[in-house]
KEKE-3310 file (N, C-alpha, C; in steps of 0.2 Angstrom, whole numbers, plus 5000, padded with zeros to 4 digits):
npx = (5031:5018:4999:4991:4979:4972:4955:4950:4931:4918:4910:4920:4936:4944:4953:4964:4974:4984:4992:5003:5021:5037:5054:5069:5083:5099:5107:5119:5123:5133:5146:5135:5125:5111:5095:5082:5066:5054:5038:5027:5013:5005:5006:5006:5000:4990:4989:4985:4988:4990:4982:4980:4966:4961:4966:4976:4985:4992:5006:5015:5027:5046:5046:5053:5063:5080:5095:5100:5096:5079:5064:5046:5037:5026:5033:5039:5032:5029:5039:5037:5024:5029:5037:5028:5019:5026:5022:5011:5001:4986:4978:4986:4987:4984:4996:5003:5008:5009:5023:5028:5030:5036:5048:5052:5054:5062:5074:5075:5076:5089:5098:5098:5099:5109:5119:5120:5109:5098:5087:5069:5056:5050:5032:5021:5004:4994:4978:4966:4956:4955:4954:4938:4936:4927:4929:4940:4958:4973:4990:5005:5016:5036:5051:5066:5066:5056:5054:5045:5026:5013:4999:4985:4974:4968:4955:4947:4938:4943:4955:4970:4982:4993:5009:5010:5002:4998:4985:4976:4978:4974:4960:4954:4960:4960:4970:4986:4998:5010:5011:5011:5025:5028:5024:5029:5042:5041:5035:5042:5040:5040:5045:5035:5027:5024:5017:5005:4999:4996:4987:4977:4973:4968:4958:4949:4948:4947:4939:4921:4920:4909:4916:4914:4901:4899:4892:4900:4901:4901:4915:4922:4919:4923:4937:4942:4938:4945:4961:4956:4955:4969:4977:4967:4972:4986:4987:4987:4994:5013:5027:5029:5024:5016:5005:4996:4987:4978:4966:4965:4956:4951:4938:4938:4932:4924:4915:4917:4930:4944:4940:4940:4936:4938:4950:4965:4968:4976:4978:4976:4980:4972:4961:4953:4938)
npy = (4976:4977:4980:4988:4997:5001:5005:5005:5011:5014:5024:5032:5034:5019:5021:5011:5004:4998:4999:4994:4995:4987:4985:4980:4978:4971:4960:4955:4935:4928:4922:4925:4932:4940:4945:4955:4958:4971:4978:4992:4998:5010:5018:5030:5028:5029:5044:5060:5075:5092:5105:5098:5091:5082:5071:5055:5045:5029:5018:5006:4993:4993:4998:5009:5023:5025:5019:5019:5031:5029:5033:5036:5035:5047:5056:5063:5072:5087:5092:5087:5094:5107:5109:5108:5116:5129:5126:5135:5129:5120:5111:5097:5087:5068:5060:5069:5073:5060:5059:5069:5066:5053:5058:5065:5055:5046:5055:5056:5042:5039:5049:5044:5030:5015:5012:4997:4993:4980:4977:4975:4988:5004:5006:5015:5019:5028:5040:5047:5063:5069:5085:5088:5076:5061:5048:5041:5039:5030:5024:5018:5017:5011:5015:5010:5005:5005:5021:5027:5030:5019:5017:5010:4997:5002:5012:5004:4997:4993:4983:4985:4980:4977:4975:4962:4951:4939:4932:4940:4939:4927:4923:4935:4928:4915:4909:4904:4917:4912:4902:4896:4899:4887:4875:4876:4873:4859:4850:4856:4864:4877:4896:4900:4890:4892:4904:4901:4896:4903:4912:4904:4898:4911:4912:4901:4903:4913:4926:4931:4943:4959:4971:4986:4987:4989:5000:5014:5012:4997:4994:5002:4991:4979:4982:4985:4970:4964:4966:4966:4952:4948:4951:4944:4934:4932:4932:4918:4912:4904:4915:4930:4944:4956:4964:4975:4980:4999:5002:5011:5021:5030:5039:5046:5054:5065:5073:5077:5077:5071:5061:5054:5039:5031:5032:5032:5042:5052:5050:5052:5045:5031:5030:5019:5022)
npz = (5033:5033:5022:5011:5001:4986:4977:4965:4962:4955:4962:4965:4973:4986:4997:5008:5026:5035:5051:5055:5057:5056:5063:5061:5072:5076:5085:5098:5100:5108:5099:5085:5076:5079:5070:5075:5076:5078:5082:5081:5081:5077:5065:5052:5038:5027:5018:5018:5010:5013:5006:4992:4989:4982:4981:4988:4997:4996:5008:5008:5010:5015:5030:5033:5030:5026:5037:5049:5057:5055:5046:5045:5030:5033:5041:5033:5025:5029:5022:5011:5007:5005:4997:4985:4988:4983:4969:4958:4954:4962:4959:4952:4940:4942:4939:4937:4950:4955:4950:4957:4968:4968:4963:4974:4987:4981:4980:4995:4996:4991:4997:5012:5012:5012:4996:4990:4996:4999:5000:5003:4993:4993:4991:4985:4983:4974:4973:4965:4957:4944:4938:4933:4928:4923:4932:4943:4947:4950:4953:4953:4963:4965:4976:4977:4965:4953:4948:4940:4939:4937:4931:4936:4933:4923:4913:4916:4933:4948:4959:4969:4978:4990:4998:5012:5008:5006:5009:5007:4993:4990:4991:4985:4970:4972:4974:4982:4980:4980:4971:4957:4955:4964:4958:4944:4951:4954:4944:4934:4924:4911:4908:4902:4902:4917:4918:4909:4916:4928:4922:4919:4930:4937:4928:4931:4945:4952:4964:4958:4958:4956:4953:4945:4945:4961:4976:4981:4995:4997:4994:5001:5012:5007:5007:5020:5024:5019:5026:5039:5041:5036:5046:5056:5054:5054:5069:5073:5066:5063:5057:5050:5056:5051:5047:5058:5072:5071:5056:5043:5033:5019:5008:4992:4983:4965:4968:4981:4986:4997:5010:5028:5032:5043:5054:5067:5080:5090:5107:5124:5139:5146:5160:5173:5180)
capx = (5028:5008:4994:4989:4974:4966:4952:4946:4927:4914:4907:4925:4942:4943:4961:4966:4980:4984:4997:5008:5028:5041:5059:5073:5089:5104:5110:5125:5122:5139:5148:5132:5120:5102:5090:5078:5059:5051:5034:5025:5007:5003:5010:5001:5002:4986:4994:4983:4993:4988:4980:4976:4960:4958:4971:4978:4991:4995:5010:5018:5034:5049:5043:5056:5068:5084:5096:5104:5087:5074:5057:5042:5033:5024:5036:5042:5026:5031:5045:5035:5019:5034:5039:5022:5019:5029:5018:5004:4992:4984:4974:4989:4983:4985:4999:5009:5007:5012:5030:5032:5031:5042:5057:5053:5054:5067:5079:5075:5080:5096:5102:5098:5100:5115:5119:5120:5103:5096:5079:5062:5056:5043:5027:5014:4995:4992:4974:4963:4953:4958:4949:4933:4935:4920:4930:4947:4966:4977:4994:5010:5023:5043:5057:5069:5066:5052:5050:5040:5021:5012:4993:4982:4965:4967:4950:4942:4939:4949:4957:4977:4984:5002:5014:5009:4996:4995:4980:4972:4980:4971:4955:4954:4961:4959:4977:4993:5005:5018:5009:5015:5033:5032:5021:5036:5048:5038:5034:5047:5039:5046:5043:5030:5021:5021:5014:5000:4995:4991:4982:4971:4970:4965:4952:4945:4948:4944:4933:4919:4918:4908:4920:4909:4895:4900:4893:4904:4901:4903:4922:4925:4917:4927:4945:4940:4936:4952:4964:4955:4957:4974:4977:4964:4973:4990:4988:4985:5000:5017:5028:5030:5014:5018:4999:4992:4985:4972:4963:4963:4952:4948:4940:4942:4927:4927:4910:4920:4938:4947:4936:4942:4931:4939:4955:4966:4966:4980:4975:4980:4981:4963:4961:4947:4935)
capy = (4974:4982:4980:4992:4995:5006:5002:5011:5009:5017:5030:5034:5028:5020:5019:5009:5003:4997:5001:4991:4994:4981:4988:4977:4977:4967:4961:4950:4932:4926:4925:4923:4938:4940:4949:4955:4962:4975:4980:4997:4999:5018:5022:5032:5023:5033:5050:5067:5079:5098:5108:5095:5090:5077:5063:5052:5040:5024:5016:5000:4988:4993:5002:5017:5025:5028:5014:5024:5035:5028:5037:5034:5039:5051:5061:5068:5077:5093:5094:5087:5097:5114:5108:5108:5125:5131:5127:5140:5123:5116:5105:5093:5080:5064:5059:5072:5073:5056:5059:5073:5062:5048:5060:5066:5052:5044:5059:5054:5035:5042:5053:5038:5023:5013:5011:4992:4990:4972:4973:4977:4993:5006:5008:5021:5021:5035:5040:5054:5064:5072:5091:5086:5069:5059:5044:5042:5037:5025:5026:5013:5020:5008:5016:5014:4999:5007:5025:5030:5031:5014:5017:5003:4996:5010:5013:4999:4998:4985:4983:4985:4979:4975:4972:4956:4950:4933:4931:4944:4936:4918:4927:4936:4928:4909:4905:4908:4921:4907:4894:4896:4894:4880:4873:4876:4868:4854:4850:4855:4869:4882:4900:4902:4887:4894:4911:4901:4890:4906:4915:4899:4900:4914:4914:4896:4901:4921:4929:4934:4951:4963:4979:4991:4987:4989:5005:5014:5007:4990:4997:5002:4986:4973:4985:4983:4966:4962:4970:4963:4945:4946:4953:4939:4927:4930:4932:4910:4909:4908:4919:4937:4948:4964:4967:4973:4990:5000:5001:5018:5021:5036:5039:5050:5057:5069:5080:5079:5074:5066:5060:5050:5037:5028:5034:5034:5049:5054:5050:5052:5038:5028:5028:5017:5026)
capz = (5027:5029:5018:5009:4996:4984:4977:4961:4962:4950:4963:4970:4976:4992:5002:5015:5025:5041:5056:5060:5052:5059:5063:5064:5074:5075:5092:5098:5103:5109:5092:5080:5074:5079:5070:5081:5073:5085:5079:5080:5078:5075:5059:5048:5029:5024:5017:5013:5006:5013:4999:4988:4992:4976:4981:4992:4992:5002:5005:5012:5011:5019:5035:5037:5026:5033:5041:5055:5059:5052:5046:5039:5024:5033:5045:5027:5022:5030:5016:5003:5005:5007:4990:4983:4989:4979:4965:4957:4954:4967:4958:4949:4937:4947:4935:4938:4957:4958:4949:4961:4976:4968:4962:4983:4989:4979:4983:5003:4996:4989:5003:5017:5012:5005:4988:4989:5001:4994:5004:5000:4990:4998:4988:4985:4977:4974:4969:4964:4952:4938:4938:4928:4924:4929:4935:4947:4942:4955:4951:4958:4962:4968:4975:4971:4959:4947:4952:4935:4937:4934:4930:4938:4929:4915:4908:4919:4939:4952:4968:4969:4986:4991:5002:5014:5002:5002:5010:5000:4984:4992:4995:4976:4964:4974:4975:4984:4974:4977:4969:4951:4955:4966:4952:4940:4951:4956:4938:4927:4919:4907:4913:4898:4907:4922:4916:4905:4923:4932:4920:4921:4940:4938:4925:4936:4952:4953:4964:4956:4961:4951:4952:4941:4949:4968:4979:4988:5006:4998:4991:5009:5018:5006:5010:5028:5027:5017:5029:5045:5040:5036:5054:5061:5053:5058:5074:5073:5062:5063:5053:5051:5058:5049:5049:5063:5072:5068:5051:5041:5027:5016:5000:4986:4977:4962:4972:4991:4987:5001:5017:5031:5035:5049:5059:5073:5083:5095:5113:5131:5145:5147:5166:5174:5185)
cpx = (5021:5006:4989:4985:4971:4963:4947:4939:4922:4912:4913:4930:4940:4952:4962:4973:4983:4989:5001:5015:5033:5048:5063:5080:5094:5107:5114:5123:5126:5147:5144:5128:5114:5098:5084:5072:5057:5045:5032:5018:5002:5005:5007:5003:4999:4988:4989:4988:4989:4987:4980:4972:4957:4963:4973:4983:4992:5003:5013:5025:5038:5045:5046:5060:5074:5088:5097:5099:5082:5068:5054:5040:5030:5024:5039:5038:5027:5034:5041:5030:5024:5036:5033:5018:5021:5026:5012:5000:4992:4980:4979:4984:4987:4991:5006:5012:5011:5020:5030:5034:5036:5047:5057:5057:5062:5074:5079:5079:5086:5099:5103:5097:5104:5115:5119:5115:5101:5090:5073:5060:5051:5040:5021:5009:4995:4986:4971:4960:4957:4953:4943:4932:4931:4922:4939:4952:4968:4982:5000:5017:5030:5047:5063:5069:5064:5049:5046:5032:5019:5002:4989:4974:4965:4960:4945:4942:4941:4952:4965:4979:4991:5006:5013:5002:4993:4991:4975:4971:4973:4962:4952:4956:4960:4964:4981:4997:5010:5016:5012:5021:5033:5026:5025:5041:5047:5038:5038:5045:5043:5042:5036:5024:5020:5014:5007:4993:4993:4987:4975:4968:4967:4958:4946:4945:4946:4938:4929:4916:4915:4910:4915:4903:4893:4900:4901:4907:4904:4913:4924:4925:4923:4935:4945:4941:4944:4960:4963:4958:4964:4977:4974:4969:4982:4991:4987:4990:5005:5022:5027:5025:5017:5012:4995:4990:4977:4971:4962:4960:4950:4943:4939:4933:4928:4921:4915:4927:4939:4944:4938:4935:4932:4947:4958:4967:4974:4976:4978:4979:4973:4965:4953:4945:4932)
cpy = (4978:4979:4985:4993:5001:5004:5008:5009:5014:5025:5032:5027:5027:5018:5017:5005:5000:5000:5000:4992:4991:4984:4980:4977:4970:4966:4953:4943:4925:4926:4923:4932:4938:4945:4949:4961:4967:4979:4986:4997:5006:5020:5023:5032:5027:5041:5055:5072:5087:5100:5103:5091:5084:5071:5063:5048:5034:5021:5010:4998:4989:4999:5010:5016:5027:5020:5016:5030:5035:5032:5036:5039:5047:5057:5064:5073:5081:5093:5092:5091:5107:5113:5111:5114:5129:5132:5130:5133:5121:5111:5098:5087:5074:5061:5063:5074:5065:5054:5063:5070:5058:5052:5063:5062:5047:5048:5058:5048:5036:5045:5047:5031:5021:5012:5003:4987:4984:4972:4975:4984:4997:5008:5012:5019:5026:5035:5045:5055:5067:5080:5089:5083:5065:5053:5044:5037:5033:5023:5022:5016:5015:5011:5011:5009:5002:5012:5029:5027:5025:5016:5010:5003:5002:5005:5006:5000:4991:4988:4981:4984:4976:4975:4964:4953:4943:4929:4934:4941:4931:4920:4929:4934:4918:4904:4909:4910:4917:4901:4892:4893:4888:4876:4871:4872:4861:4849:4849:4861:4873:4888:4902:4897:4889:4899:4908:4896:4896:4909:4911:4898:4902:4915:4909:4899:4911:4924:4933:4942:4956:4972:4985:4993:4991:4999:5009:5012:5002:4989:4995:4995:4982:4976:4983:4977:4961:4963:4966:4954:4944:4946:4947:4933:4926:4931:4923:4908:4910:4908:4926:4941:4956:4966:4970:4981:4991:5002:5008:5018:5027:5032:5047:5050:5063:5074:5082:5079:5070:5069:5054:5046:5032:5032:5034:5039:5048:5054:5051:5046:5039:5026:5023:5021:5023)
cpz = (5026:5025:5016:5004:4994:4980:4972:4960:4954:4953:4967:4970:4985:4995:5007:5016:5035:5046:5058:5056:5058:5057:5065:5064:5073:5082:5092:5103:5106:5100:5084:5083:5072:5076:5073:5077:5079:5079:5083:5081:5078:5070:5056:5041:5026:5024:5015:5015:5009:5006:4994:4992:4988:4976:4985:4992:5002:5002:5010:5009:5015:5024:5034:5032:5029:5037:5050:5059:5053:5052:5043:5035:5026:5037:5039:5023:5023:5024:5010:5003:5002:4999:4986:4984:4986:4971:4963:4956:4958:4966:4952:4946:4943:4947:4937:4945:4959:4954:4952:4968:4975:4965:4970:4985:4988:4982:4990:5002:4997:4995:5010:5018:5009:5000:4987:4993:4994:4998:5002:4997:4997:4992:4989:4978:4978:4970:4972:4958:4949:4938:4931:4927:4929:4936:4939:4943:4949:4948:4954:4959:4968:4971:4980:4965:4953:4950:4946:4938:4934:4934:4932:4935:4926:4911:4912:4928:4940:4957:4966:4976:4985:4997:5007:5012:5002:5004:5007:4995:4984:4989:4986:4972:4965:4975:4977:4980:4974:4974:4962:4949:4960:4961:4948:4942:4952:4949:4932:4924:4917:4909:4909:4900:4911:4921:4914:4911:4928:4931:4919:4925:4938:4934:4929:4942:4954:4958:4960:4960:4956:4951:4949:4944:4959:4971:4983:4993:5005:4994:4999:5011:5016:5008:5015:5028:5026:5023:5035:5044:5039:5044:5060:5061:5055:5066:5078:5070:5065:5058:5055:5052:5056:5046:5054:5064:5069:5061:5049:5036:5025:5011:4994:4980:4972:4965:4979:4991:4993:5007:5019:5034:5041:5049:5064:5074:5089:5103:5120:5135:5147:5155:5168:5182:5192)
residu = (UNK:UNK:UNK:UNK:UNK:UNK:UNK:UNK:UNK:UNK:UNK:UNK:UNK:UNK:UNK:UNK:UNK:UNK:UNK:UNK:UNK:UNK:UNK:UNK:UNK:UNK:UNK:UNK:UNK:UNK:UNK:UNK:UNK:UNK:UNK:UNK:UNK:UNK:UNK:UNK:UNK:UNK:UNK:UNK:UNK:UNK:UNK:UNK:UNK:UNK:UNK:UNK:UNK:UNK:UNK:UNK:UNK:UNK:UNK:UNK:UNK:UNK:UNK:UNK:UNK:UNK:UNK:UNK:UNK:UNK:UNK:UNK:UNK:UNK:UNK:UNK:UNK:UNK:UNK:UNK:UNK:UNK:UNK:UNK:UNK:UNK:UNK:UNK:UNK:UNK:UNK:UNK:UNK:UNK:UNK:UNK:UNK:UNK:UNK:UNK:UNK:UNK:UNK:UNK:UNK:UNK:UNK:UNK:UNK:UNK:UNK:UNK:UNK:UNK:UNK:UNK:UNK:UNK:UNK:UNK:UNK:UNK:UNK:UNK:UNK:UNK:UNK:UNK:UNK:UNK:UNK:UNK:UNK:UNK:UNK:UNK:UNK:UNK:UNK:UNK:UNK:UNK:UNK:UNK:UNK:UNK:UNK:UNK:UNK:UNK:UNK:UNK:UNK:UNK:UNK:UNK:UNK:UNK:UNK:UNK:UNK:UNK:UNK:UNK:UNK:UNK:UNK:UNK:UNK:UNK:UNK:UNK:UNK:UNK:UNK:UNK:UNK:UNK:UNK:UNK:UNK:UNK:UNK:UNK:UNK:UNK:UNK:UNK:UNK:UNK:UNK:UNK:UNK:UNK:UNK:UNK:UNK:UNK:UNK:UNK:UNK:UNK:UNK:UNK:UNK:UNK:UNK:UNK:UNK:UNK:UNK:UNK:UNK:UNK:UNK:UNK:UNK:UNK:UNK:UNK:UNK:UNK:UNK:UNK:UNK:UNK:UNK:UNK:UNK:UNK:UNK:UNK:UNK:UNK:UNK:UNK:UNK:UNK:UNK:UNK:UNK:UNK:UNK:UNK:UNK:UNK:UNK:UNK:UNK:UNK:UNK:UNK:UNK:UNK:UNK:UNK:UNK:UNK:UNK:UNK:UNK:UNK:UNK:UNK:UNK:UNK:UNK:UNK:UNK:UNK:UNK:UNK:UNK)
# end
């Protein structure tokens, strides 16, 4: 599942994402069928692209693409970046950059995965500048549900998060993303009540966050702070912990382009001396 975040701010985007993707088998447990999770915690969500210097992309839901040898997102860069060489521009509007990832990427769905998969999507934010434009773009992209180009906070700033969210949701908006419908069944509601009972959550129950307002740092720090909490808090629940690992963060200026600002590194065996 993951959690993953981008985060159009006023002095910059910022991206984050965590590490954990959760793999599951199927083993025999006399004549019934266990599915069996096996988490991971090195996986790299957080995506720069060689030669583009002015966007990034994150991506969360299904961990690996592929049922029979699974891959993630970003054991296929090689091949997307090979593609993208191929192109005289190097500076793609953000728009069009993030239609070339989703017809990629889509074409990998296609090839390795069945035609009648019924499980979760994989998504990508993609975000960046635009050559000249004062302010950045973040960009949604489903496959293979909605692989066209979704613009987030067009003409305004905000924070777009997804995959294992519903602490996030709790957090920002003041209520659980399933409260609506068990509201509606609870209740009786028609779906145009339900609809008319979140937008009132939300307009009552909302963190006040002042988006426009918020430096850079405190872009980053709220990602970070978002991200860690989810992670604090399943590690006291139970249920599915498809958050966990360490914590990657960029961001995306239109003077520096894309600078990592946390990372995991490739290490060797920590002895003690």
């Amino acid at each position: 599942m993951s959690l993953g975040i981008a985060f159009k701010g006023p002095e910059g985007i910022v991206l984050a994402a965590d590490s954990r993707v959760t793999l599951t088998a199927e083993t025999q447990n006399g004549k019934e069928k266990i599915r069996v999770p096996s988490t991971f915690d090195n996986a790299t969500k957080l995506l720069h692209i060689n030669g583009h210097e002015f966007v990034g992309v994150v991506t969360y839901g299904v961990g690996a693409i592929g049922l029979q040898e699974p891959r993630t997102a970003n054991s296929f860069l090689p091949e997307f970046e090979d593609t993208l060489s191929k192109d005289e521009n190097k500076c793609l509007p953000i728009e069009e950059f993030a239609k070339r990832l989703s017809g990629f990427f889509q074409d990998q769905w296609n090839k390795q995965m069945p035609k009648h998969y019924a499980g979760p999507d994989i998504v990508f934010l993609v975000g960046g500048f635009n050559a000249g434009a004062p302010y950045g773009k973040v960009y949604r992209v489903v496959i293979p549900s909605s692989p066209e180009p979704l613009e987030q906070h067009k003409n305004q700033f905000g924070i777009t998060w997804g995959g294992q969210l519903e602490y996030t949701t709790r957090l920002i908006k003041g209520f659980d993303p399933q409260l609506p419908s068990i509201a509606q069944k609870f209740l009786g509601l028609t779906d145009e009540q339900r609809d008319n009972l979140q937008k009132h959550l939300e307009g009552e129950l909302c963190s006040q966050i002042p988006y426009a307002f918020l430096p850079l740092q405190d872009c980053v720090n709220l990602s970070i702070f978002l991200i860690q909490t989810t992670i604090g808090l399943q590690n006291w629940t139970v249920g599915v912990r498809g958050v966990g690992g360490a914590i990657d963060v960029a961001t995306i200026t239109r003077t520096h382009g894309f600078k990592p600002v946390q990372q995991k590194t490739i290490v060797g065996q920590r002895t003690l001396l």
